[in-house]
VOPAGU-2260 file (C-alpha; in pm, 1 decimal, decimal comma):
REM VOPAGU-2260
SITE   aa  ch    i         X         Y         Z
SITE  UNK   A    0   18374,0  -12820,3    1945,0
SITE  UNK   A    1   18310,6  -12778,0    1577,0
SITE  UNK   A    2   18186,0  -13056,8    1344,3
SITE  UNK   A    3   18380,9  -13094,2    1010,1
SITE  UNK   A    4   18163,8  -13082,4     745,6
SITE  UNK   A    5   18280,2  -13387,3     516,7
SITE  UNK   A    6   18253,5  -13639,9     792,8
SITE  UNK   A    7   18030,4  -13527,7    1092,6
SITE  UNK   A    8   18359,6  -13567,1    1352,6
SITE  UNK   A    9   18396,7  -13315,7    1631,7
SITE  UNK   A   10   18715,5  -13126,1    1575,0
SITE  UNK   A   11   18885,8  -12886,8    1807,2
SITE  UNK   A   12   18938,9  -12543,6    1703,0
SITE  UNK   A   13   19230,1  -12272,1    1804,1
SITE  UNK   A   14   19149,7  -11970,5    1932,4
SITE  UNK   A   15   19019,2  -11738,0    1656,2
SITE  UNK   A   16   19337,0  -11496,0    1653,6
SITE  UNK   A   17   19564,6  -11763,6    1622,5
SITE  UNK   A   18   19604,4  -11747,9    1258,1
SITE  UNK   A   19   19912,5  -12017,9    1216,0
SITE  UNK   A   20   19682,2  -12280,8    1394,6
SITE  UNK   A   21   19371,4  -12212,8    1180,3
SITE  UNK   A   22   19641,2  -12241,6     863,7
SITE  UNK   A   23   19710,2  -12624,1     974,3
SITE  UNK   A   24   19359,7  -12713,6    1080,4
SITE  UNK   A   25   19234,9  -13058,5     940,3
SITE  UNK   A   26   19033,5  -13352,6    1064,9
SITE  UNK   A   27   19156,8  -13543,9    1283,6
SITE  UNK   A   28   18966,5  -13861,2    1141,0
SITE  UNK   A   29   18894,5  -13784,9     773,8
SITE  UNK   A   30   19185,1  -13518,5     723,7
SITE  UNK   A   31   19002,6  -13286,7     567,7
SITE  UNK   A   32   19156,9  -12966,7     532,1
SITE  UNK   A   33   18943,3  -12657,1     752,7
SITE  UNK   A   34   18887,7  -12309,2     753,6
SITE  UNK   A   35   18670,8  -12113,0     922,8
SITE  UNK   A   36   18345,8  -11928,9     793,7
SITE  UNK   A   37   18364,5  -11583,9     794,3
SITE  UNK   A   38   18096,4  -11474,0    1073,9
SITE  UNK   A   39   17778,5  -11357,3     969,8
SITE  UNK   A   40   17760,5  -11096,1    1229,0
SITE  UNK   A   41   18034,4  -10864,0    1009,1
SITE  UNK   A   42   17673,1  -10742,6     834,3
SITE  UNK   A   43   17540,0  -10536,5    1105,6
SITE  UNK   A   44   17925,5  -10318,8    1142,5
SITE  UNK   A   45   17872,2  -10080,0     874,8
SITE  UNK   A   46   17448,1  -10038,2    1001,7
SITE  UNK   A   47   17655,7   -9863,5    1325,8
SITE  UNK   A   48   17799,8   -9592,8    1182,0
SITE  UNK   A   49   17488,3   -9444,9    1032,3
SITE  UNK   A   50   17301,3   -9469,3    1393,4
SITE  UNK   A   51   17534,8   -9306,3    1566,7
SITE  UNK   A   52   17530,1   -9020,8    1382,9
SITE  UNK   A   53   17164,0   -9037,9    1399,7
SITE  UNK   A   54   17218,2   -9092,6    1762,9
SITE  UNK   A   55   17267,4   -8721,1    1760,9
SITE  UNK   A   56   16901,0   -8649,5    1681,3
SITE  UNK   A   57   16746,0   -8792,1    1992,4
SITE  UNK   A   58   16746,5   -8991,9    2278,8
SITE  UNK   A   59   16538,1   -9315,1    2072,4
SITE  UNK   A   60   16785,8   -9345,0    1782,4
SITE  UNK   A   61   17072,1   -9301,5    2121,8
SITE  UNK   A   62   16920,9   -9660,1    2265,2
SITE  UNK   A   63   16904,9   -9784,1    1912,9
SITE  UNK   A   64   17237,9   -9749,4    1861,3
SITE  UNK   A   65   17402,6   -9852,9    2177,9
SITE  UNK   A   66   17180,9  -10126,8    2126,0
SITE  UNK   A   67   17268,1  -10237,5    1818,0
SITE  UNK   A   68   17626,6  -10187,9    1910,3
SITE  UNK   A   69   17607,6  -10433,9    2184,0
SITE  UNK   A   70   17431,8  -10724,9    1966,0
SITE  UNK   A   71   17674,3  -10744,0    1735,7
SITE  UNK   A   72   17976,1  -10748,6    1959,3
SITE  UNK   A   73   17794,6  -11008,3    2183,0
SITE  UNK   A   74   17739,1  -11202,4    1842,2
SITE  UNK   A   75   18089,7  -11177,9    1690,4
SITE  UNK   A   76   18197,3  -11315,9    1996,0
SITE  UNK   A   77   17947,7  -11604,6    2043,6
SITE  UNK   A   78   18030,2  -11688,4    1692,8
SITE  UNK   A   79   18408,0  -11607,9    1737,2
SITE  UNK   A   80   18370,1  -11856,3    2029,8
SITE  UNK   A   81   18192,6  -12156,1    1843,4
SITE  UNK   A   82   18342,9  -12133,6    1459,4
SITE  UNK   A   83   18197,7  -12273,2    1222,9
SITE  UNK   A   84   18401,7  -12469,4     918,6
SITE  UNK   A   85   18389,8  -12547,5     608,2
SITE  UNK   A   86   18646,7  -12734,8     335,6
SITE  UNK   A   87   18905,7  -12530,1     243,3
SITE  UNK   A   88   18959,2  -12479,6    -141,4
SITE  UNK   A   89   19289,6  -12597,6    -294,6
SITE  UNK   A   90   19498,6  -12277,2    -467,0
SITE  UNK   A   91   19514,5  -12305,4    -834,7
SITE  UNK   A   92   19698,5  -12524,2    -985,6
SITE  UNK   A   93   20034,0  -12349,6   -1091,9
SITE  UNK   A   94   20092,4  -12327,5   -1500,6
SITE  UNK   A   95   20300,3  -12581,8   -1677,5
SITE  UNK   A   96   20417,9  -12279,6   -1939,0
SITE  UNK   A   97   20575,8  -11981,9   -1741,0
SITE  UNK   A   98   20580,8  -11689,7   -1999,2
SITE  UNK   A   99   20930,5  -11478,2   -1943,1
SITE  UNK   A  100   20783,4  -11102,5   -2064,4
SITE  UNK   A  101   21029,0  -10898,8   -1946,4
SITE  UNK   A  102   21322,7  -11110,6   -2048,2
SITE  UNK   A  103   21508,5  -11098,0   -2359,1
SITE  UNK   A  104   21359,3  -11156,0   -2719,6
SITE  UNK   A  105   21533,2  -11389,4   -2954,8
């Protein structure tokens, strides 16, 4: 369970690939409006390229690599597993004065 972060509550999060859920989410007690943080564990995906094409230089930067690779699928899914939230922003407000470009001049 995930704590919102306006009131402290637990709130129970969807799975993370269930994108119409995660739309909807809000607080059960305060009804805040959720999302969820992008994981922080999205940094190390473009360090794996790079190694594994060192990879093919020895057997060290090999381990390295398949290392690496291994911590940061075992941390996008720890973190996919416990989300963390945060308010989500309102859109824009829309304008009161829609300008009509392409229409016809008077």
């Amino acid at each position: 369970m995930a704590k919102c972060p306006a009131c402290g509550h637990d709130v129970r999060t969807p799975f993370f690939l269930n994108l119409n859920a995660w739309s909807q989410l809000s607080c059960p007690q305060c009804k805040a409006r959720l999302e969820m943080k992008p994981p922080r564990s999205v940094v190390l995906g473009p360090l794996m390229g790079p190694l594994f094409v060192l990879a093919r230089q020895g057997r060290v930067f090999e381990v390295i690599a398949f290392a690496l690779m291994f911590v940061t699928i075992f941390l996008l899914l720890l973190e996919s597993s416990r989300p963390k939230l945060q308010l989500r922003k309102r859109p824009l407000p829309k304008p009161a004065i829609r300008l009509n470009i392409d229409g016809p001049s008077n």
